[in-house]
N, C-alpha and C positions, 0 to 999 in steps of 0.2 A: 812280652817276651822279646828277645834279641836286646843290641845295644839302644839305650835311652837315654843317654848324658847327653843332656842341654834338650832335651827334647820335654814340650809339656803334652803331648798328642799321645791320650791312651788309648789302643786298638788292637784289635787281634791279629793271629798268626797265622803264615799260611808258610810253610817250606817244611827242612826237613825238620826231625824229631832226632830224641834218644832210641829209638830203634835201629837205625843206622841211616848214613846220607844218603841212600837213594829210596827212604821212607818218606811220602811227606805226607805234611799234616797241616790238614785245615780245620782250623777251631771252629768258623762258621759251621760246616760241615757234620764235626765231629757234638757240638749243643748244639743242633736244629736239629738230625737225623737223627739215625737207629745208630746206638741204642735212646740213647734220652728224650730224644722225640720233644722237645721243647718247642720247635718251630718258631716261627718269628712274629712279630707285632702285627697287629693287623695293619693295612695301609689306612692312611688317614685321609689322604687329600688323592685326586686323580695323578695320573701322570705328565698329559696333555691338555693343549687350547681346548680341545673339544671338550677331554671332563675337570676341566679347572674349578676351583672352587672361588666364587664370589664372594671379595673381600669387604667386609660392615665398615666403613665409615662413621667415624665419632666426630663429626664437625669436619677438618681436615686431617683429622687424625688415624688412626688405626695399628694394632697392633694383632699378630697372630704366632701361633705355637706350634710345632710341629714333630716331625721325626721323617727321618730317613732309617727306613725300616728293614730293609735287605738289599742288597745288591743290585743295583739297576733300579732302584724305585727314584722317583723322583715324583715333587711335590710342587704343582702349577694353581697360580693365584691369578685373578682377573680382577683389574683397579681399572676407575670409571671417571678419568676427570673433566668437569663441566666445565670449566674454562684453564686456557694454557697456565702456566705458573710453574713455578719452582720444586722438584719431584724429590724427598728425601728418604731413604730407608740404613734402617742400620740391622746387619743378618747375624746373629750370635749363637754360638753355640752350648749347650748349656755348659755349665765350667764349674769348680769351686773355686777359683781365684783369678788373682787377675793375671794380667796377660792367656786369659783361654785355657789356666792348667786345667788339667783333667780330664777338657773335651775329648768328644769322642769320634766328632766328625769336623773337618775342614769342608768349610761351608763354600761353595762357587752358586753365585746369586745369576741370571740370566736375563735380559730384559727384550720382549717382544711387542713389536707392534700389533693392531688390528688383526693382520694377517698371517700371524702366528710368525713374521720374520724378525730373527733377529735383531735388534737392533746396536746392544754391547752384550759383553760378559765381565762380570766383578768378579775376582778371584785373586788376589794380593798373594804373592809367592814366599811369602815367612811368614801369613799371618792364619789362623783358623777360622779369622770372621770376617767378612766384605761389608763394603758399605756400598750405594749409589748415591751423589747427589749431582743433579742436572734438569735441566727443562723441559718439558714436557708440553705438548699441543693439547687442545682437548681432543679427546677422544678415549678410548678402552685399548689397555695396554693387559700384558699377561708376566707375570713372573714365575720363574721354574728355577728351584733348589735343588740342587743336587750336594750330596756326599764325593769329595774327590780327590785325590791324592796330592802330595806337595814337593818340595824339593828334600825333603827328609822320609819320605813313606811313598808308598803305592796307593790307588782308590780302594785297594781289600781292606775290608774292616773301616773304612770313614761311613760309620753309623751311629744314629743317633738321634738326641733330641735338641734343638733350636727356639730359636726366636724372633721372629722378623716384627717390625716397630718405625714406621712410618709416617711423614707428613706430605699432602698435596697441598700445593700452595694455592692462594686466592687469585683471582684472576686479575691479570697487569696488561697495563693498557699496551701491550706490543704489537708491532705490525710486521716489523723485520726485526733478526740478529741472527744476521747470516755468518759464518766466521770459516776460513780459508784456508790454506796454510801451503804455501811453495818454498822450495830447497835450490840453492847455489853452491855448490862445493856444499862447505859446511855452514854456511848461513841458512838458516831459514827465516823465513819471512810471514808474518800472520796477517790477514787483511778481514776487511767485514763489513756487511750494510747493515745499519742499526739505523729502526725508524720508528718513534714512540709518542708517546701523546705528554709523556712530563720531559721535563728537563734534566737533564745529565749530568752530577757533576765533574765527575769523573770515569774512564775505565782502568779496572786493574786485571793485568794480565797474572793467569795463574796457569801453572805448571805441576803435576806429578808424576812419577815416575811407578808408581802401582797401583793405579786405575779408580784409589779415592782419597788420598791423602795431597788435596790440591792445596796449592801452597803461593802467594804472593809473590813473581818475580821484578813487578816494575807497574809503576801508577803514573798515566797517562793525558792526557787534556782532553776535554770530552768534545774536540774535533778530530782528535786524532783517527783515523781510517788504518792505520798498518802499524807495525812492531816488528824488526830484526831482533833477532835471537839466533845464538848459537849454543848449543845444548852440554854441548863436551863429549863425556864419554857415555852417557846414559843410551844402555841401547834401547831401550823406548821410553819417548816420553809423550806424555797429553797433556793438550794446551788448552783452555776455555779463558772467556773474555768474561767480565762482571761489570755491568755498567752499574752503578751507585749513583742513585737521585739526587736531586737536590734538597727534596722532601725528606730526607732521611724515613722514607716509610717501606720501602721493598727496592729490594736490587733484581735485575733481570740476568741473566746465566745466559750465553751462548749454546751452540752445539760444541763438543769435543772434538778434537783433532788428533789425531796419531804421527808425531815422527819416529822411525826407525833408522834407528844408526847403526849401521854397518860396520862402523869401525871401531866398536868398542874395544878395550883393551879387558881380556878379562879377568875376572880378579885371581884366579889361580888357572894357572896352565902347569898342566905335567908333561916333561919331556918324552915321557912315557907311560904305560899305567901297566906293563907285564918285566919285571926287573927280578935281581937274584939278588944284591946288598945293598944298592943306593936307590934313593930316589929324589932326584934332579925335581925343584919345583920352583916355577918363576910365581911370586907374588906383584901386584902392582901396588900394593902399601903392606903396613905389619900387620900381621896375624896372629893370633894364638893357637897352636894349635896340636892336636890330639893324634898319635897314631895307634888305631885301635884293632884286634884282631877280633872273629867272629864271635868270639867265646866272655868277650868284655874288658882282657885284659891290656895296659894301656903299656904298649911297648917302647914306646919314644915321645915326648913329650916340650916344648919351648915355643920358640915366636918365628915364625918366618920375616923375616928379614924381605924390604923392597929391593926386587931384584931376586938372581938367581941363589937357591937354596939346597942345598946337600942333606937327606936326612938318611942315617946308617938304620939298615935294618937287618942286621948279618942273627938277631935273637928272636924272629920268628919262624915258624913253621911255614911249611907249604901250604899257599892256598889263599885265600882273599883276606884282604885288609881293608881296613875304611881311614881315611886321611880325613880327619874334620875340624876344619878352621872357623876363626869369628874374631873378630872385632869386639864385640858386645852389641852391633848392630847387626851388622851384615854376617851369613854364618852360610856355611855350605859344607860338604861331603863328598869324598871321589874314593872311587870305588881302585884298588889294586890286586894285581896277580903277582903273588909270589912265587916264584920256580926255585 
């Protein structure tokens, strides 16, 4: 229900109805309760560290299935590595195609230490499946799934069934890879103790900006101790180091770093979001992009231009409008009040 262009995320509804706007209606609500009485899945997996479910191990391998079954459930796994190594999991939702159409839940993966704390969160903000890949000490770690909302939906209705599919790496002769990261104006600077029992051939620095699609920015001599970088407009990004042997047989991963940048420019700004004909919007590159009223229908329609943009809206009705641009990468949605 409601508007769905460009969106492949199918879920339920919760606001008003055809009965009139100050009726509303939740579908959860309306198949679990009285009358139909359907109720929901049984839970599968605990919630918490305390009743997490202990994940089988196939060699380094493992794979498990799941569901987020109602609102607030949440599904905690306990991995057990006997020596430090390289930690990879990939969290899918189930789908019939690709890019995640159909799913039901956008997946946010959680990764805890011993001590049930924190240690990151995966949650990619256009995407409905996370990955982790990063290093790992030995010791007993815990993962917690949750169902969660995106930059296109609310967490109401991110239900459903998954897949999580992982490997723990064999254990590498490391002692140190400690990795750093300090800021000047807008330089930042990466530094690191790496101390290992094989030989190095090199380090490469890698960088992403949604917490697992890390990406090669600069390959380094393997005396090198530090790396300047200046990120641009990304307002956050994460740095890790990969040293690569000379044995060509395992690489070792660093810890992750977070910069946040405060002065991002960002990609759509509205002069205002409560107007009567026009609507003033600054783009920082070209858009395509859709003016849509609640009801589906697409009132104004072309490309925002970089730089300031004028869009005439003197042929809708009173009351909320969605403005939603893209690229074909980058895509987003702003909410407006028509008077």
């Amino acid at each position: 229900m409601g508007v769905g262009y460009y969106k492949n995320f199918t879920t339920w509804h919760t606001g008003t109805n055809t009965i009139n706007c100050s009726t509303i209606q939740s579908d959860l609500s309306v198949i679990s309760g009285s009358p139909n009485n359907f109720g929901f899945r049984s839970d599968d997996y605990g919630n918490t560290a305390q009743t997490a479910h202990t994940v089988a191990m196939s060699g380094i391998n493992f794979s498990i299935t799941g569901i987020v079954n109602q609102p607030g459930d949440r599904d905690a796994f306990k991995i057990s590595t006997t020596a430090s190594g390289q930690f990879k999991l990939n969290a899918t939702p189930d789908n019939v195609g690709t890019g995640d159409n159909g799913a039901n839940v956008d997946i946010k993966i959680s990764l805890l230490d011993s001590n049930a704390d924190t240690l990151a969160q995966y949650n990619p903000a256009t995407l409905l499946d996370a990955g982790i890949d990063t290093f790992l000490n030995q010791g007993s770690y815990y993962l917690v799934v949750d169902g969660v909302g995106n930059v296109n939906h609310s967490s109401y209705g991110s239900l459903g069934l998954y897949a999580l599919s992982g490997t723990v790496g064999s254990a590498l002769s490391l002692r140190i890879f400690d990795l750093h990261l300090s800021t000047d104006n807008n330089q930042s600077t990466l530094s690191w103790d790496f101390q290992a029992d094989e030989r190095v051939k090199n380090f490469v620095v890698e960088a992403a900006e949604d917490g697992s699609s890390f990406a090669p920015i600069a390959t380094i001599s393997p005396d090198a101790r530090t790396f300047s970088y200046q990120p641009g407009n990304s307002q956050l990004v994460q740095f890790r180091i990969q040293a690569v042997l000379e044995n060509g047989a395992a690489s070792y991963y660093s810890n992750i770093v977070i910069l946040k940048n405060t002065n991002k420019l960002k990609d759509i700004s509205l002069l205002k979001n409560v107007i009567s004909d026009r609507l003033t919007v600054t783009s920082n590159r070209n858009y395509n992009y859709q003016l849509i009223d609640l009801s589906g229908r697409i009132l104004n329609k072309g490309q925002l231009q970089q730089g300031i943009n004028d869009i005439q809206i003197n042929n809708a009705f009173k009351g909320m409008l969605l403005l939603h641009w893209t690229d074909g990468n980058v895509q987003g949605t702003e909410k407006i009040i028509k008077l």
